[in-house]
C-alpha positions in Angstrom: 0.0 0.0 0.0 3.0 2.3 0.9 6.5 2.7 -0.5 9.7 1.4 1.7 10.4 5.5 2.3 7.0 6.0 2.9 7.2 3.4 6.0 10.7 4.6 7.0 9.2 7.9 7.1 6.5 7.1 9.2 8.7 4.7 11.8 11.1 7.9 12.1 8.3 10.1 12.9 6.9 7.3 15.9 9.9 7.2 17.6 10.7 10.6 17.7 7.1 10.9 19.2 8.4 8.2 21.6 11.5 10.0 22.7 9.8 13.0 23.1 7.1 12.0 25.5 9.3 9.4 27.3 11.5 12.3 28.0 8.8 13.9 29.6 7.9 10.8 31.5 11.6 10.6 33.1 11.7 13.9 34.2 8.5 13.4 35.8 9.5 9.9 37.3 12.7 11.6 38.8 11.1 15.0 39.9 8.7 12.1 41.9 11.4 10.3 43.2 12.9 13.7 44.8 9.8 14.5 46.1 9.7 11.5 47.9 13.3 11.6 49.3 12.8 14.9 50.7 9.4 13.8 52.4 11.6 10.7 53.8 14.3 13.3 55.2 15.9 12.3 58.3 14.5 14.4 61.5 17.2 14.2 64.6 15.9 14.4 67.7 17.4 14.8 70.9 15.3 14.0 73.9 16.7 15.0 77.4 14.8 13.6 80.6 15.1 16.7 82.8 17.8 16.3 85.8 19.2 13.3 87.1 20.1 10.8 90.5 21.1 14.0 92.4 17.5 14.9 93.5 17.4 18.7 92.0 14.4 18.1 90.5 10.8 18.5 92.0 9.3 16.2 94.5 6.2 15.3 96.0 4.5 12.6 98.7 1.6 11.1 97.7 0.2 7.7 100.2 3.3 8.1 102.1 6.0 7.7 98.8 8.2 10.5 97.2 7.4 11.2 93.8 10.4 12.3 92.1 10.6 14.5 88.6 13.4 12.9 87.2 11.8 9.4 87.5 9.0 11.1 85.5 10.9 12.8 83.0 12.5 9.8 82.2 9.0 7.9 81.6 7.8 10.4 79.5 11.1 10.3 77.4 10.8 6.5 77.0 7.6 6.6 75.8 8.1 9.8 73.7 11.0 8.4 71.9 8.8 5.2 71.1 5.9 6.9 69.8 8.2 9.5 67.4 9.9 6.7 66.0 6.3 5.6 64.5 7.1 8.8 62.0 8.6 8.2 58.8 12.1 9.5 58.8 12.7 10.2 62.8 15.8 9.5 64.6 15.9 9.4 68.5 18.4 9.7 70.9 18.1 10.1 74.8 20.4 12.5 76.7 20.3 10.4 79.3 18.4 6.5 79.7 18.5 6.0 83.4 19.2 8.0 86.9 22.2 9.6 86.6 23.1 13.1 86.0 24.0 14.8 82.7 25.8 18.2 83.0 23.4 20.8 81.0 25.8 21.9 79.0 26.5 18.3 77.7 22.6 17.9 77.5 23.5 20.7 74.6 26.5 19.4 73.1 25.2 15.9 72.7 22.4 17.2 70.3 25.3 19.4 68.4 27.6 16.4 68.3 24.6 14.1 66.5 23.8 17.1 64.7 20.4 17.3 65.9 16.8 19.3 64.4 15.8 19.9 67.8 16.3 19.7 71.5 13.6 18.8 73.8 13.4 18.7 77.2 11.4 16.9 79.6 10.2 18.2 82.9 7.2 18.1 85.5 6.4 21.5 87.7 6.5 22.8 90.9 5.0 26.3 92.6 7.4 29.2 92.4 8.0 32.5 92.7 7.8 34.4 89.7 4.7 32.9 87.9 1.5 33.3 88.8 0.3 30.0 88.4 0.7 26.5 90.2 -1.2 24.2 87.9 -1.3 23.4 84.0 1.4 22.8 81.3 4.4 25.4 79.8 7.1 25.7 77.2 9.7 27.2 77.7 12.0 28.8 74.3 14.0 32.0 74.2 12.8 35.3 74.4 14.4 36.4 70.6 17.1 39.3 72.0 19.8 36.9 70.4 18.8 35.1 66.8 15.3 35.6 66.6 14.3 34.0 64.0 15.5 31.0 66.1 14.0 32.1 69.1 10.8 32.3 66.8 10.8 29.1 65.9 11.4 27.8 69.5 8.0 29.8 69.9 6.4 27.7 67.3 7.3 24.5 68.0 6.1 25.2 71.9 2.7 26.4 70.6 1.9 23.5 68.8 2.8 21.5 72.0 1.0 23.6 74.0 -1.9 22.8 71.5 -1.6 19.0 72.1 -1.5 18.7 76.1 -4.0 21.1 76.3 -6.5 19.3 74.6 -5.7 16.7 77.0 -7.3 18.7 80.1 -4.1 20.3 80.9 -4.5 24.0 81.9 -2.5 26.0 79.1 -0.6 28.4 81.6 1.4 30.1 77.9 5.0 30.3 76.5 7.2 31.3 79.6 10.2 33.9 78.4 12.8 34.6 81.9 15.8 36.9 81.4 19.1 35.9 83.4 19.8 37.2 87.0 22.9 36.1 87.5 24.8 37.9 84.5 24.5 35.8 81.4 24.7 37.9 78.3 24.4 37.1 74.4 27.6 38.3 72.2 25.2 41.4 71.1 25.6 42.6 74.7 21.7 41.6 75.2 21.1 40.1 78.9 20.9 35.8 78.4 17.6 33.4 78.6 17.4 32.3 82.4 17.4 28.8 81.4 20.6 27.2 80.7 19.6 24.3 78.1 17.9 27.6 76.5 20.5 29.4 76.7 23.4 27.1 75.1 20.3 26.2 72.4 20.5 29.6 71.2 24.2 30.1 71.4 24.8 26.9 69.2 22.0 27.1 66.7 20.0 24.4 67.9 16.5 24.8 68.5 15.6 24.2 72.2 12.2 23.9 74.0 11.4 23.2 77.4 8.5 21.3 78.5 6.8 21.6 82.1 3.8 19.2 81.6 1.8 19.6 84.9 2.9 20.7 88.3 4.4 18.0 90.4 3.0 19.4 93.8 -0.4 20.0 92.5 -2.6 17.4 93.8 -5.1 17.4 91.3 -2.2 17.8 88.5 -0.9 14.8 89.4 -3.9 12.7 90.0 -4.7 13.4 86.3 -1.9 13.1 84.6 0.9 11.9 86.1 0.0 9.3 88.8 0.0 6.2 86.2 2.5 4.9 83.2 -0.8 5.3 81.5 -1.3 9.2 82.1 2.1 9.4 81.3 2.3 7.7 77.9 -0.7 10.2 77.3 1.7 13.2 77.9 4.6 11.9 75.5 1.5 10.9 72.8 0.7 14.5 73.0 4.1 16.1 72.8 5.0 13.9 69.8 1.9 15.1 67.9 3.1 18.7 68.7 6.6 17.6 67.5 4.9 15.9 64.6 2.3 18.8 63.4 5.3 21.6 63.4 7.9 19.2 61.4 5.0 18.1 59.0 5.8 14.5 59.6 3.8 11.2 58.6 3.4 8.0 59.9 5.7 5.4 58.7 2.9 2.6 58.4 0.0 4.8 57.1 2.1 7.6 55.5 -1.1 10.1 57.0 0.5 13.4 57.6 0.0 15.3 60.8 -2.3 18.3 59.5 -0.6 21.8 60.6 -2.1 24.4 63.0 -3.5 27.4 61.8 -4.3 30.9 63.2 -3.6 29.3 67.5 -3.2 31.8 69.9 -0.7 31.7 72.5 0.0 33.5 75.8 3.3 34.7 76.3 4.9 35.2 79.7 8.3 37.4 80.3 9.5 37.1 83.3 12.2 40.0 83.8 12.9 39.1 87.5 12.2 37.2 90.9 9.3 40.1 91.2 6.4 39.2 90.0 5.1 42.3 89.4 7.5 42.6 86.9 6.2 40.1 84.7 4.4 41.2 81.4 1.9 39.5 79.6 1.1 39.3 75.4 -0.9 37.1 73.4 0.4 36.1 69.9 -1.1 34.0 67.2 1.0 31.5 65.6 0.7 29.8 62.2 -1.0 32.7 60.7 -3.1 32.1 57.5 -3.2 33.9 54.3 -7.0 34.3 55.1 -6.6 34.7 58.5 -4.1 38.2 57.5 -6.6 39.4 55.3 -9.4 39.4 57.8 -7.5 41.0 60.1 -6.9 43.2 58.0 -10.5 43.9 56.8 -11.2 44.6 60.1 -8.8 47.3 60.9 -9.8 49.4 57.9 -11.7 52.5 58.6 -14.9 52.9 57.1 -13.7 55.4 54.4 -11.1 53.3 53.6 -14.0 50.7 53.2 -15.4 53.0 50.8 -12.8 53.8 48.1 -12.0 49.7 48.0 -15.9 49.4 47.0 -15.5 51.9 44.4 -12.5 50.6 43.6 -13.9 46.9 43.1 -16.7 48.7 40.6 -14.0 49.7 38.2 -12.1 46.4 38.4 -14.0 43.9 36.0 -11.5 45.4 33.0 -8.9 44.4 35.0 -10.4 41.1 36.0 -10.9 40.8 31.9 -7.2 41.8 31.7 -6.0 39.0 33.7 -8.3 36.6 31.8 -6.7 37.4 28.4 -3.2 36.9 29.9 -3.9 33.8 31.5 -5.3 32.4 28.3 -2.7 33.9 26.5 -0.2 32.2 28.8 -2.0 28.6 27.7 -2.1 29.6 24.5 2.2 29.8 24.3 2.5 26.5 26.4 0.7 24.7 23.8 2.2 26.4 20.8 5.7 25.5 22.2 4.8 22.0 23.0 3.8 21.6 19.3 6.9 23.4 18.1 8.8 20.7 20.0 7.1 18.0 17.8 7.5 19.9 14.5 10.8 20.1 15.4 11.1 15.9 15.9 9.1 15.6 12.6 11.2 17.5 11.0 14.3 15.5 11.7 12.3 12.4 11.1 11.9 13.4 7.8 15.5 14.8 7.3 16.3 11.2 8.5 13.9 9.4 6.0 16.0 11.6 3.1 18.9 10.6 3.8 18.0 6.7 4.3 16.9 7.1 0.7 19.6 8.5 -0.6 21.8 5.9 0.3 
C-alpha cells in the first residue's frame, strides 16, 4: 500500500514521538522520586529527661512515697521516643536513659555532636516565685534578643505543643520567656535566657524547648496526669503530635501526615525578675493564615477606607478581563511551544527518511 520510504518515514516520525514523550515521563518519574526523598528526610531528635540521681528536681508525697521528677521525665522520654519513632524519617536519641546526672551543657553538646533538628526537654512543675500560676502545662524557648528567627521558631514549636497537652485537660498556663539574673549575656551585649539548656540552644544554633507538663505538687495535677505509666504515655503521645504537626511528619505505616495548626493563639509570659510584678503578659497567634491576615486586615480598615475599595472593586472587572486574556494567552504559548517541539522531531524524522533514501 505504501512505499519502503513512505514506511521509514513514518517509523522515524513514531519514535521521535516516543522519545519525546518518554523524556517527559523521566523527568517526571525523577522529579517524583525527589519528592519522595525529601518527604523521607531524616529528622534528629534529641530527647533529654530533665535532671538526674542528684535529686534537684521537683518532689512530692503522695500515700506516704516521694514522687520524684526525674523518674517522671525519664518515663515520658521512654515513651516519647517510642511513639516519634512511628514517623517516617525520625531518629531518636536520649540525653540520658536512666538515673544519673548529665551536665546541661553536655545535654546541649550531645544534640550538636549528632547534629540534631531539635532539642527537647522533659520536665514536670512545681510552685514558684515568679509565675502566677501553680497548675497546667508550659514551654519554655527564648525570648528572641539573640537570633530571633531562632528564638521564633522555638515559639512555634512550643505552641503547637502547648496545643496537644491542652486538649488533653491540661491548663494552658502560655510560653514562659525569663531573662538571666545572674549575668549571662548574648555576644550582642543583650542580657541571656534564664534557662541554661535555652540558653546554650541559642548560642549553638540548635533549636531548644522546654517542656513543664503539669505541676508535680499539685494534687489534682498529678492525679490526672501523672499518677499512672498510662497518664504518662498520654503526655509523651501528646508532645509527639506537637513535635509531629510543626515538622509536617507522617506515619511510617499509614504515611497520613500530621495536618498543621492554623491561626492558634498563645500566651506569652516574660518574666524579667524574681518580682512578680514585673512580669508582662502578650498574646500572639501562631501559624497565621493567608485568610486569616486578610481578615484581620478587613477589620482594621476604617470605614472610608472601606469605601474607596468598593468603588474601587466597581472599576475592576477590565482588570479582571485583563488578567483573563493573559492567563489564556499564557495557555495559548505552552501549547504552541509543546507543538513546536514536535514539528521540530518531525522535522528531523523526515531529514532522516531523506537521507535513508539517498543511500
Amino acid at each position: 500500500m505504501f512505499g519502503k520510504n513512505t514506511y521509514i518515514y513514518l517509523i522515524s516520525i513514531l519514535f521521535a514521538l516516543i522519545l519525546f514523550f518518554a523524556g517527559g515521563q523521566a523527568v517526571c518519574a525523577r522529579d517524583t522520586a525527589d519528592g519522595d526523598s525529601d518527604g523521607a528526610k531524616s529528622l534528629v531528635i534529641v530527647l533529654d529527661p530533665g535532671h538526674g540521681s542528684s535529686g534537684s528536681g521537683a518532689s512530692a508525697y503522695y500515700d506516704g512515697d516521694e514522687v520524684c521528677e526525674e523518674t517522671l521525665n525519664l518515663t515520658i522520654a521512654r515513651y516519647l521516643k517510642e511513639e516519634l519513632e512511628t514517623y517516617e524519617g525520625v531518629s531518636v536519641i536520649l540525653t540520658r536513659d536512666d538515673a544519673y546526672d548529665v551536665e546541661l551543657e553536655r545535654r546541649t553538646m550531645i544534640g550538636v555532636e549528632e547534629e540534631a533538628d531539635v532539642l527537647v526537654s522533659l520536665h514536670n512543675n512545681a510552685k514558684g516565685p515568679f509565675a502566677p500560676y501553680d497548675h497546667g502545662c508550659t514551654v519554655l524557648t527564648a525570648r528572641g534578643q539573640y537570633k530571633e528567627e531562632l528564638a521564633g521558631k522555638e515559639q512555634e514549636l512550643g505552641a503547637s505543643i502547648l496545643y496537644e497537652l491542652a486538649s488533653l485537660g491540661l491548663e494552658d498556663q502560655g510560653i514562659l520567656l525569663r531573662d538571666s539574673t545572674n549575668g549571662e549575656v548574648y555576644p550582642n551585649g543583650e542580657v541571656g535566657d534564664y534557662y541554661a539548656l535555652i540558653r546554650n540552644g541559642i548560642k549553638n544554633d540548635l533549636l531548644s524547648v522546654l517542656i513543664e507538663h503539669a505541676f508535680l505538687d499539685n494534687p489534682s495535677d498529678y492525679e490526672s496526669f501523672l499518677s499512672s505509666d498510662e497518664k504518662l504515655k498520654e503526655l509523651a503521645c501528646a508532645d509527639a503530635r506537637g513535635i509531629a504537626r510543626y515538622f509536617h511528619l507522617r506515619k511510617a505505616d499509614t504515611k497520613e501526615e500530621v495536618p498543621p495548626l492554623e491561626n492558634v493563639k498563645e500566651r506569652l509570659l516574660y518574666v524579667k525578675d524574681e518580682d512578680i510584678s514585673h512580669n508582662e503578659t502578650v498574646n500572639r497567634t501562631f501559624f497565621v493564615t493567608e485568610k486569616a491576615e486578610i481578615s484581620s486586615s478587613v477589620e482594621e480598615r476604617t470605614e472610608e477606607a472601606k469605601e474607596e475599595e468598593t468603588a474601587v472593586n466597581r472599576n475592576s472587572p477590565e482588570e479582571t478581563t485583563q488578567k483573563a486574556e493573559a492567563d489564556t494567552a499564557g495557555q495559548t504559548g505552552k501549547k504552541k511551544g509543546v507543538l513546536l517541539i514536535i514539528v521540530f522531531f518531525v522535522m528531523l524524522a523526515f531529514a532522516g527518511g531523506f537521507l535513508v533514501k539517498r543511500k
